[in-house]
C-alpha positions, 0 to 999 in steps of 0.5 A: 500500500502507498504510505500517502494512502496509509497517511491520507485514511488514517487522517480521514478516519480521524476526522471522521472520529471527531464528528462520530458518536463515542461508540463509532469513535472508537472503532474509528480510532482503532482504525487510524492506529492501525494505518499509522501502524503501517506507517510505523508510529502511533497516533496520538489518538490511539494513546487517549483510547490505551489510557483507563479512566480511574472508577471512584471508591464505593462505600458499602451500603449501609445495611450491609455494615449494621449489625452483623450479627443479625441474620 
C-alpha cells in the first residue's frame, strides 16, 4: 500500500472520529492506529483510547455494615 494512502485514511478516519458518536469513535480510532501502524508510529489518538479512566471508591451500603450479627 502507498504510505500517502496509509497517511491520507488514517487522517480521514480521524476526522471522521471527531464528528462520530463515542461508540463509532472508537472503532474509528482503532482504525487510524492501525494505518499509522503501517506507517510505523502511533497516533496520538490511539494513546487517549490505551489510557483507563480511574472508577471512584464505593462505600458499602449501609445495611450491609449494621449489625452483623443479625441474620
Amino acid at each position: 500500500m502507498d504510505v500517502a494512502f496509509s497517511r491520507s485514511f488514517a487522517q480521514r478516519a480521524r476526522d471522521l472520529a471527531d464528528k462520530a458518536d463515542p461508540f463509532t469513535r472508537k472503532r474509528l480510532l482503532v482504525v487510524a492506529e492501525k494505518y499509522d501502524a503501517k506507517l510505523g508510529k502511533h497516533s496520538p489518538a490511539s494513546r487517549n483510547l490505551q489510557r483507563t479512566l480511574r472508577l471512584p471508591r464505593t462505600v458499602p451500603a449501609v445495611s450491609v455494615i449494621s449489625d452483623a450479627g443479625e441474620a
